[in-house]
N, C-alpha and C positions, 0 to 999 in steps of 0.2 A: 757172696755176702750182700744184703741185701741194707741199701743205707737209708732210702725212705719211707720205708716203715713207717708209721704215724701212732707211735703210742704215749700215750700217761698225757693226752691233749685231752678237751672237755668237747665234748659235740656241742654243734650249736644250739644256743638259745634260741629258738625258733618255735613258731606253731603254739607258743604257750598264752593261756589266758592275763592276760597284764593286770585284770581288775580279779580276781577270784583269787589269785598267789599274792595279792599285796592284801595280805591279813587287816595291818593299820585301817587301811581305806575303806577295806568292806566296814569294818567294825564301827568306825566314824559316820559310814553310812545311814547305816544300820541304828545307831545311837541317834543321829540329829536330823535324819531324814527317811523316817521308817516308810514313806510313802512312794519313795524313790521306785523309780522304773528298772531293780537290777538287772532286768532282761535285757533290756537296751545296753546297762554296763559291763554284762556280760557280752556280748556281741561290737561292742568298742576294743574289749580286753581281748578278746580272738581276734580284731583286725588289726590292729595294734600291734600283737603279738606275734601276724603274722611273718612268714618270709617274705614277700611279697614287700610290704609297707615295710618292713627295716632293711628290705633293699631299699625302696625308693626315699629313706630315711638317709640311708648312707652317700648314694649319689647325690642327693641337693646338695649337700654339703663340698663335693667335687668339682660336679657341674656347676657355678653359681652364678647368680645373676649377670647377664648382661644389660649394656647400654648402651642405645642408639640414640644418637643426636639428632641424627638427618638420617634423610633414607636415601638414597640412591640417588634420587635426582636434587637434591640438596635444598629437600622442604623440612622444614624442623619438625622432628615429633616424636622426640623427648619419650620415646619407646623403652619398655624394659621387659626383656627374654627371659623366660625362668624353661629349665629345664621340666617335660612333662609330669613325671614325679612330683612336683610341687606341687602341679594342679592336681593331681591327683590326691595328694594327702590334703592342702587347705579346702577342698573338695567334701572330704570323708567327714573333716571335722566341721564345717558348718552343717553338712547335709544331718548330721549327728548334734546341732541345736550346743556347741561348745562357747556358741558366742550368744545364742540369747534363749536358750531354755528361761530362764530365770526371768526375763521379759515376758516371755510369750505364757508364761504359766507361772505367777504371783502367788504365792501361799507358806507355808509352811515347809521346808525343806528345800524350795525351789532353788535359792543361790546354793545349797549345799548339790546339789542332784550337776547342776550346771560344776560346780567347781569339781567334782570328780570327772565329768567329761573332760574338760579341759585338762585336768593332770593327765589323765590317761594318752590323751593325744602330745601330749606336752612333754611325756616321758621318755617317747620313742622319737623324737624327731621339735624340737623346741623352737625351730627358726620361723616356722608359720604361725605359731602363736602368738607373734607382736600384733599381725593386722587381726586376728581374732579378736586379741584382748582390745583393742585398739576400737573394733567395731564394737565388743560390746559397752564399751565405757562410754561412747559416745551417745548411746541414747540418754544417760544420764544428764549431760549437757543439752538435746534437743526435746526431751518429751515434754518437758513445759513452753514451746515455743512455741510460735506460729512457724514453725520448720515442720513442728510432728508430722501433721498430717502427712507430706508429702513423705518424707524419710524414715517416719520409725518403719511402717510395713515393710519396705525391700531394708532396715537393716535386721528385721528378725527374719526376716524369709530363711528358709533353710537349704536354700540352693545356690549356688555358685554358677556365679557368670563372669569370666575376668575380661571380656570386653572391653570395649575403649570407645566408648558408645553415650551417648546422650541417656543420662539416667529418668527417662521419658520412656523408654523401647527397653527397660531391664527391671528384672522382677524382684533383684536382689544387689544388692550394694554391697562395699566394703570400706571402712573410714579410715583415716590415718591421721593425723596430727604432728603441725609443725610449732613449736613453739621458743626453744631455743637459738641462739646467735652467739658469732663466735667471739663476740668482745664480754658475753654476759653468763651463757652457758643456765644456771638455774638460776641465777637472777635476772628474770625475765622482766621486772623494770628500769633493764636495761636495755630491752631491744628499739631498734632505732626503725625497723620496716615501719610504715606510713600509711594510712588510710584516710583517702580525700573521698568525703562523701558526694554522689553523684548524685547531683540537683538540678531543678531549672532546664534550661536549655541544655545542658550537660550530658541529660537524660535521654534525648531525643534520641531514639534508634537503639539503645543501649539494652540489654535482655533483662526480661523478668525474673525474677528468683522464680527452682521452683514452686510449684504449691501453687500460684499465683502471690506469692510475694512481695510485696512491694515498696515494702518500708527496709531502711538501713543496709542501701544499695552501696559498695563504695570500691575504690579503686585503690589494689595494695600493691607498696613498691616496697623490695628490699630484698635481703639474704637471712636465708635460712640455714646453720648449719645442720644442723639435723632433722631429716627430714623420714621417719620411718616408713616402708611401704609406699613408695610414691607411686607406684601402680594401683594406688585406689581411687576409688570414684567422687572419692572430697575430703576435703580436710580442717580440721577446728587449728584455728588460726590465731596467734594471737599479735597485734600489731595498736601503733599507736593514733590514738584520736586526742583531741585534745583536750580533753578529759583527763587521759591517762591510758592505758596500756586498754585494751576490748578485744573480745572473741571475735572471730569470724569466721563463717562457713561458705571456703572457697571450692568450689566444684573443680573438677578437672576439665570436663567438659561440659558447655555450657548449653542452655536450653535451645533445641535447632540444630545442634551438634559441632557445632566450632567450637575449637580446642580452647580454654584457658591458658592465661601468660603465665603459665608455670613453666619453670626453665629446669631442665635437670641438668646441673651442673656435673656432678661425677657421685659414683656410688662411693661410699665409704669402705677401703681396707680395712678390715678389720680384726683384731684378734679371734674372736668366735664369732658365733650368728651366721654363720658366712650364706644359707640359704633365703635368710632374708634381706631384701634389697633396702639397706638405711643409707640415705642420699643429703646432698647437700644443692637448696632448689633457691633459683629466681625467681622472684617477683615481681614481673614487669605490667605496672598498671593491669592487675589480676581481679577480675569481678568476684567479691565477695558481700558476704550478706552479715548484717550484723545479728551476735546471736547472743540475749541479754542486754544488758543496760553497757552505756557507754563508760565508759571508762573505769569498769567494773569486771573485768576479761577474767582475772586470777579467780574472784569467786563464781567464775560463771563454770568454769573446769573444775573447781577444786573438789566437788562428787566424783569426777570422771577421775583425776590423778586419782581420790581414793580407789576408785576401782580398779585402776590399772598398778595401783599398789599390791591390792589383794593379790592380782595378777602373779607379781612378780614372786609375790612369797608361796602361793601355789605354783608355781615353774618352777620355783627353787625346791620345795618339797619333792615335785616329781622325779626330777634330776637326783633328789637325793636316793629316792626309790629304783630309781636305772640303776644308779651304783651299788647301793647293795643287792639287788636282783644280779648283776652280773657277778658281784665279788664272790657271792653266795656260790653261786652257778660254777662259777671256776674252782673253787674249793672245794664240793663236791666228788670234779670229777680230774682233780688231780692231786699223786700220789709224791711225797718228799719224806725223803729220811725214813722210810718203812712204814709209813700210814698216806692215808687221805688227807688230805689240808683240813677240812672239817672237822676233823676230828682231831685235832693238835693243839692244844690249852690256848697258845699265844695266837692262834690264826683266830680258834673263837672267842676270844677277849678281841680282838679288834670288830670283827664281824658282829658280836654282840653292839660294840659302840657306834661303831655304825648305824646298826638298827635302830639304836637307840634313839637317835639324832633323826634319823629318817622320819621313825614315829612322833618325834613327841614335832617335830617340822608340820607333818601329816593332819596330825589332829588340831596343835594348833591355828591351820590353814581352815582346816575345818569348821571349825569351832566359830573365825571371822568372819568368813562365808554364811554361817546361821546368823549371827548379829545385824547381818545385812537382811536377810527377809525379816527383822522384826520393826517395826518402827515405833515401838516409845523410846522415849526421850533421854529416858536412861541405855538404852541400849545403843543410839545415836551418840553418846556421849562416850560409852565405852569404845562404839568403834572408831570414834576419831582418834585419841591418841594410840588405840591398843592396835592399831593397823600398822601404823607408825611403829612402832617398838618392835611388833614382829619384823617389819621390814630390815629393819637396820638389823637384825640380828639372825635372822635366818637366812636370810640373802647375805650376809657376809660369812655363814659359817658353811654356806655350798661350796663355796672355791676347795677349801680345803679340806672337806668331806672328799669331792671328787678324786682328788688327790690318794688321799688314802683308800681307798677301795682301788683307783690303779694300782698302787703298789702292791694290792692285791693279787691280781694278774701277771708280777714281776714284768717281764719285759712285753709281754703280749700286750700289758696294759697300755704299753707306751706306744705302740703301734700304730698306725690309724685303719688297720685292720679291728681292729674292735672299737667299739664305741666310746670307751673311757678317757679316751686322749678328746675327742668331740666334748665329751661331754665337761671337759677339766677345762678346757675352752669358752665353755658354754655358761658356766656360771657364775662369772664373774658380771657377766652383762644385768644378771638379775638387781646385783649392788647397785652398780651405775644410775639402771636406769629408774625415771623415777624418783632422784632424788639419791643422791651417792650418800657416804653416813653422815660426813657433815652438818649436810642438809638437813637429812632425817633428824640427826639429834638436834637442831636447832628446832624445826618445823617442833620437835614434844618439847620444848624450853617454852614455846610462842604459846602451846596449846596450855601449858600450866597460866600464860599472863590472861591470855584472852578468851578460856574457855576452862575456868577452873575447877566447875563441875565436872568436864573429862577426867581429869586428874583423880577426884573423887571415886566417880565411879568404876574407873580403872585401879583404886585402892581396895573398894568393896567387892569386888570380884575377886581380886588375892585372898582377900579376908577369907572367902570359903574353904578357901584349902586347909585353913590351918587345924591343928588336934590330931593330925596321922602321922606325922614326922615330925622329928624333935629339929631336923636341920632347916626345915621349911619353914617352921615355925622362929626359928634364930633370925632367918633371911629375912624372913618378913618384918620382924622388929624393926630389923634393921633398917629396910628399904622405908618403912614410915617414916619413921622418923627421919629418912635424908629426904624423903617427898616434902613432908612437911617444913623443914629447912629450906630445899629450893622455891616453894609457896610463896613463904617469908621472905626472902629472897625477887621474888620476879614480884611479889608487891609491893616492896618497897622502892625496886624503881633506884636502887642504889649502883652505882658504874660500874665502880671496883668488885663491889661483892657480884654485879652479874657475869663481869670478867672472869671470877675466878670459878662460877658456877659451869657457864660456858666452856672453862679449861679442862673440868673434872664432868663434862657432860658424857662423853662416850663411857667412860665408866659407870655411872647414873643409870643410862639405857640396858647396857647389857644386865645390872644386875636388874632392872625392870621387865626385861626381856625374858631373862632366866627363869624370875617367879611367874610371870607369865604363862610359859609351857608348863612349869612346875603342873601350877593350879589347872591349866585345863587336862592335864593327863589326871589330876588327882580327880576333878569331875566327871570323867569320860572310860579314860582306858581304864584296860586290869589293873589291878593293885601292884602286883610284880612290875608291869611295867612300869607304872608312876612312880613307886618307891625307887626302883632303880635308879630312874633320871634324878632324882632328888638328892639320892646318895653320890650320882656322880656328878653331879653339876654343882651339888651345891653343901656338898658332906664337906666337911674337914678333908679327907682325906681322897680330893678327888684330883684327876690327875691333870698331866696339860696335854697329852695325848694322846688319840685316839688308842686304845688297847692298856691304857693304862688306868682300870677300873680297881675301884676300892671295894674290899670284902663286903659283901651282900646283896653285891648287883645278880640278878637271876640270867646270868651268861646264857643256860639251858632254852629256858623259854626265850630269851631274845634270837637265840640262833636258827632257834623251830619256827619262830614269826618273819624270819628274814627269808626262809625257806618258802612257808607258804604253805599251802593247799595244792601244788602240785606235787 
């Protein structure tokens, strides 16, 4: 008798096109960026998908960063090991333009075309995508500076060099950014690191910024607790002058090739990410350059945070798209109680709601990504707080998405033989980073006081949706008028009342968040789709758990869309 036999398992997901089976994305493409290069995202979606890159997907995650202090002969150099695999995938994904399509090519669908690169790579392997997202946010903070010249070129360059090399002798760069401390964490006017500007005789021998550089030379002492990617080539800094808190762009290695006083204290343990190396770094009298006005640091980032925002809620989409890719996969091709899981009412009531959440994740990602190539005033207005709102509510609803598409999997899922266990790991980081919900709901409370046209325009974009659904339609009364009340509210400038607004904020967001996807699935996707999310997100009768949908949700069409085109 034979005992290992291998049946009623599912073959591997391997070899499959990752962009051409994600229905959502093609279609979101297709919709907001008809000019898009799909050849290129076909050809991501086969590398992506293949065996290959989700091997070298599943080792970073094993193998993980190492750290060296000293070398051998006990010279400091604050070295870090990545496992080949690494270079290999943050390799595919700049050479593939995930961190500056959207730079390098300005128009009409460009942050959309760039934002499906980046899910696609983001989907299979999400640890390299910090110093991505990291590099492309930062040309935001330097393309208006006298830094451009030298830095924007090597950060859109589309090739990968992880050297450790005077960025004089390298054609392409990678940025990273420190800005938190451990007494202050997101309120970063609390950091205490120190910048004495370097004047006078001070000056004498001291190296030029690049570019030729020459103004807001200075010298930064302190601790950094988080310090993402410290293996890049410079970092937007933020430390205090006495003005107040300022930017600065500290190199690793400085012009002529002597190492910068950056100290890498130790990598961070971590519950997920575990392929990207997030450290906690010294500052020991570190040559940095000022970048923006002095005592001006928070608005000189606050472009780049938006964009590493976007970031986080396109990672958090992709992730969501890994898990119902795999939950789909597994159901398919396995058989309980005398059918196929696919085929079993309560397996496709969850897998439908999964979908669901994945899509309306997807398109709303989408959707923020085009408000970023537009630039009037009104669409700048809509994506300051409407970036915010996604954040806090799509990046909080991945943890436990992930979740439930493991249980999908039953025990396999728990394994770290499939990806689902990585991935249920993985997206909690999305919340975190970037502003945990807190933050987020405070940062839409600030944006109602001091940018109250945001608020506006983030109401008149609801407004479109309304006249197809009678529950969207309720919602939306509703949410006016409590927009309108906290208005009144942060104008008045009243204690008490912004106390209690404050207390009932995270409730505020998610139902702003909710109609949010409502309205962009009612502008964009099929009808089935939209309606659906609407009846379960926001119907009377919708449920608190995944698979627990209210009658008229189209289960059919969501389970064919979670399937795909393969």
């Amino acid at each position: 008798m034979t005992t290992h036999t291998v049946l009623n398992q599912s073959a591997p997901r391997t070899d499959v096109d990752e962009y051409a089976t994600n229905t959502a994305l093609v279609e979101a493409v297709t919709a907001l960026a008809p000019d898009a290069d799909t050849d290129e995202l076909r050809r991501i979606g086969r590398l992506v998908g293949s065996a290959s890159f989700q091997h070298d997907a599943a080792v970073v995650h094993k193998v993980t960063p190492q750290h060296s202090s000293h070398d051998r002969w006990g010279h400091r150099v604050d070295d870090v090991e990545f496992h080949p695999g690494y270079h290999r995938i943050i390799d595919d994904a700049l050479t593939a333009g995930a961190h500056s399509h959207a730079w390098a090519h300005p128009g009409p669908g460009a942050n959309v075309e760039r934002a499906a690169r980046f899910m696609l790579f983001s989907q299979i392997e999400p640890g390299h995508a910090c110093p991505v997202s990291m590099t492309h946010s930062a040309v935001a903070a330097l393309k208006d500076t006298p830094h451009a010249e030298f830095w924007l070129p090597r950060l859109l360059d589309t090739s990968y060099d992880p050297r450790l090399v005077d960025a004089h002798d390298k054609q392409a760069v990678t940025f990273g950014m420190a800005m938190t401390e451990k007494q202050g964490g997101s309120d970063v006017r609390a950091n205490t690191t120190w910048a004495v500007p370097v004047t006078g005789t001070s000056a004498a021998g001291a190296p030029m910024g690049f570019g030729g550089v020459t103004d807001g030379h200075h010298l930064l002492t302190g601790h950094k607790w988080f310090c993402s990617a410290p293996q890049s080539d410079a970092f937007l800094v933020l430390a205090q002058r006495e003005e107040g808190v300022s930017c600065f762009l500290v190199p690793r290695i400085l012009p002529g090739g002597e190492r910068n006083a950056i100290r890498i204290q130790r990598l961070k343990d971590k519950l997920g990410n575990k392929s990207n190396a997030s450290s906690e770094i010294e500052l020991d009298e570190a040559h940095g350059w000022l970048v923006g006005d002095p005592g001006r640091g928070v608005r000189t980032i606050i472009e780049m945070v938006n964009r590493t925002r976007l970031d986080c809620i396109l990672g958090s989409a992709a992730g969501m798209r890994q898990a119902v890719a795999e939950a789909v996969w597994h159901a398919q091709h396995r058989s309980a109680f005398g059918a196929t899981l696919v085929d079993q009412p309560l397996m496709r009531s969850v897998l439908a709601d999964l979908q669901l959440e994945a899509e309306a994740a997807a398109w709303t990602a989408v959707h923020l990504a085009r408000a970023h190539d537009d630039t009037s005033k009104d669409d700048a207005d809509f994506r300051r707080i409407a970036t915010a709102v996604a954040k806090y509510w799509i990046c909080k609803r991945g943890p436990e998405h992930a979740y439930e598409a493991l249980e999908c999997l039953g025990g396999n899922g728990y394994t770290e033989d499939f990806p689902l266990a990585m991935r249920y790991r993985e997206q909690p980081v999305m919340a975190v980073w970037e502003g945990s919900g807190n933050v987020i709901v405070l940062d839409v409370i600030r944006a109602m006081a001091k940018d109250p046209a945001s608020a506006k325009a983030f109401l008149a974009y609801l407004e479109t949706g309304r006249g197809r659904v009678r529950a969207y339609d309720q919602a939306f009364e509703r949410l006016a008028a409590e927009l309108t009340d906290a208005s009144q509210v942060v104008a008045s400038g009243d204690a008490a009342a912004m106390a209690r607004l404050q207390g009932g904020g995270r409730v505020l967001v998610e139902r702003m968040a909710l109609l949010l996807k409502s309205a962009v699935l009612l502008d964009h996707a099929p009808a089935e789709v939209a309606e659906s999310f609407v009846l379960a997100r926001l119907g009377e009768d919708r449920g608190r758990e995944y698979g627990a949908l209210p009658s008229g949700v189209a289960v059919d069409v969501l389970v064919e869309r979670a399937i795909g085109a393969a």
